[in-house]
C-alpha positions, 0 to 999 in steps of 0.5 A: 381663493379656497374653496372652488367647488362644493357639490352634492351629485346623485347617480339618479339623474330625476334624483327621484326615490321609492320609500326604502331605496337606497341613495347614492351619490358623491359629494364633490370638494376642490379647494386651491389651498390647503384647508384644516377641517375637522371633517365633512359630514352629512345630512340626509332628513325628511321631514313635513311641515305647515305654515301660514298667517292668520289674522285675529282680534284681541282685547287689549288693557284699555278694552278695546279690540286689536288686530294681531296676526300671528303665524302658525305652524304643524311639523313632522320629522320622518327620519335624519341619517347624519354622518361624517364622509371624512373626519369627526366630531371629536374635534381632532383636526385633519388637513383637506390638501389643494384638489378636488375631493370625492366623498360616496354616498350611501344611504337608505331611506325608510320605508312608510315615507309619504310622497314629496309635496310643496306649496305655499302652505306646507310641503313634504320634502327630502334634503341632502346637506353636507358641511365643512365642519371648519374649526374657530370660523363659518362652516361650508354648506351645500344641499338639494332635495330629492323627491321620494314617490310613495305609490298609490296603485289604483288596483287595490283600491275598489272605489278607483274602477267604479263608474261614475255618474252625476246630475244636479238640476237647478230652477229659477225664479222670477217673480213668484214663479219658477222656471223649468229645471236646467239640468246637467248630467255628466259621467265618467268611465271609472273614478281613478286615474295617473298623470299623463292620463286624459280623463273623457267626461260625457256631458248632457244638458238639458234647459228648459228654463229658458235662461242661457248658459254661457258656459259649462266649466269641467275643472279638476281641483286639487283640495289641500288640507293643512294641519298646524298645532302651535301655538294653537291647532288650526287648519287651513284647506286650499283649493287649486284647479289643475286642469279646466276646460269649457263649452258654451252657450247652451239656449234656452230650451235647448239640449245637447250633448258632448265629450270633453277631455281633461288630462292629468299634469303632473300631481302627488297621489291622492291621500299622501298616505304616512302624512298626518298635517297635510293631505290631498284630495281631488275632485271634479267640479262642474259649473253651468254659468247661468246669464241674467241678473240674480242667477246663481249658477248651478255648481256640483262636483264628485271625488276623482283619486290620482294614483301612482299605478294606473288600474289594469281594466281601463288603459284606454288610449286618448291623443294627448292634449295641451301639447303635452307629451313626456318623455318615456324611458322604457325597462322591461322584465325578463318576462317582457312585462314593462314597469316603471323605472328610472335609467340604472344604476339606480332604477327600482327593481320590479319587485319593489314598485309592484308592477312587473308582468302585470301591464305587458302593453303599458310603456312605464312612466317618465318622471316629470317635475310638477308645476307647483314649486318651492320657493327657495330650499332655504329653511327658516333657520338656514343661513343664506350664504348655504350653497344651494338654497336659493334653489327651487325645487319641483318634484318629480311625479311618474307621468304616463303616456298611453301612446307611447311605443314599446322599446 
């Protein structure tokens, strides 16, 4: 039979990190026969890159146009820590005895890494691989990916606090006339929220123009834009709504006002700062779907900033929505302030997350898998038979949950 087992395990149990933390795990061998190997080594990499197809035109020898489509792609490498757990590389061959083998690791992972991020059109990610180097037959390989968190504090950036206020208005018309304006204000207490945050959105709605809304859709968009470079530089931006809800109809001639709430799921922060071919954006959206023929609806939208660290002055407390409550693992300091942490031996100290004592009644995060997913961990290069890469992978993202209790 040979080779029984093959696993890499992390001490995290989220198997999530914060730039310059140190990674620590084992790597787990039981074979039932002896094995001549010239070692086990180890891959620890991050890396960002870009993907996808376009279509164009070109002119062929007989001068007409053809459809070609070619793929394009954007790479980044943030670092790759390879060593050998048992053996080397010189080629000297060791004998691996029947049993089960544990090999430590310890690693440290840079500091400057932006945040883990996959999607259709690109990713960000972290992975782990380690090899049976097996002389004059196929090597044994094994690998996952861990999610490393690059902290936005929403406390250092000004814009995050500010008060938001928009309107738009919109006339129709019908034959040479136009209507009275339909118009639609909406406000926000500050710009800049966390996962697991609800975000209230105040809306007013004035119609004069005798025309029914059906309804007025508030969605939170998520705005990709990928950056590939070969064989040619091209960019590609995504639009994804991650949260909606709606209220209608508005009469004609009538005016109202309301609340709505929409609550933040698990996100990467704004910006993906140290990330130059991918970066993340979000944004409000606000649509009055206008009945009739020949109506255009009246659309506008203002930036919202997804942080990591939620701001001190607005930690307002709001039911949780959609049935969606994470779980909460809470961590003090000696001093009773609380921060976000991961269960030891691998959570972060204070010091390193830039949270201690600053939000004494503020529970600290769990770590929750987003809803945007990879397909495989497979590279494009990467054989099938590697042991784990037929595996999807979400990262994980601090979410918060206001209610939470104090332990």
């Amino acid at each position: 039979m040979g080779l029984k087992e093959f696993k890499i395990y992390l001490d995290n149990p989220y198997a999530t990190y914060f730039p310059n933390q140190t990674v620590t795990g084992k790597v787990i061998v039981t074979i039932d026969a002896p094995k001549k190997i010239r070692g086990i080594k180890l891959t620890v990499k991050g890396e960002a890159n870009t993907y996808w197809s376009t279509d164009r035109q070109e002119l062929n020898n007989e001068g007409r146009y053809i459809n070609e489509t070619d793929t394009v792609t954007g790479h980044e490498e943030y670092f790759k820590a390879q060593f050998y757990l048992t053996g080397s590389s010189s080629g000297d061959e060791i004998e691996l005895p029947v049993g089960t083998h544990t090999y430590p690791i310890n690693c440290v992972i840079p500091p400057n890494l932006p945040s883990s991020f996959e999607s259709d059109f690109g990713r960000i990610r972290y992975t782990i691989k380690a090899i049976i180097d097996r002389p004059w037959k196929f090597d044994h390989e094994t690998k996952m990916a861990f999610t490393v968190i690059s902290h936005y504090d929403l406390n250092q950036d000004s814009s995050a606090s500010e008060p938001v206020m928009i309107e738009n208005s919109k006339t129709f018309c019908c034959l040479c006339c136009g209507s009275p304006p339909l118009t639609v204000n909406v406000s926000l207490p500050v710009r800049g929220y966390v996962p697991g945050q609800i975000i209230p959105v105040k809306v007013n709605v004035e119609n004069q123009s005798g025309k029914e809304v059906n309804v007025v859709k508030l969605k939170l968009d998520k705005v990709i834009n990928y950056t590939a470079s070969t064989p040619r530089p091209e960019t590609k931006i995504v639009e994804v709504t991650v949260a909606e809800v709606s209220k209608g109809p508005i009469g004609g001639n009538e005016t109202t006002a309301y609340e709505q709430t929409l609550e933040v799921p698990p996100l990467p922060p704004s910006n993906l700062k140290n990330c130059k071919i991918i970066d993340v954006a979000y944004k409000l959206n606000i649509e009055a779907c206008v009945s009739g023929l020949f109506s255009t609806n009246l659309t506008f939208n203002t930036p919202i900033l997804i942080g990591t660290i939620p701001l001190s002055s607005y930690q307002m407390p709001y039911p949780k929505v959609n049935n969606y409550v994470p779980t909460v693992y809470p961590k003090s300091d000696e001093s009773g302030g609380m921060y976000p942490s991961v269960p030891e031996p691998s959570a972060p100290p204070a010091a390193d997350i830039g949270f201690s004592g600053l939000y004494p009644n503020l529970a600290p995060p769990s770590y929750e898998e987003s809803q945007f997913a990879a397909m495989t961990l497979r590279d494009r290069d990467e054989s099938d038979h590697v042991i784990g890469a037929k595996e999807h992978f979400a990262p994980r993202y601090p979410v918060y949950n206001f209610n939470a209790p104090l332990q």
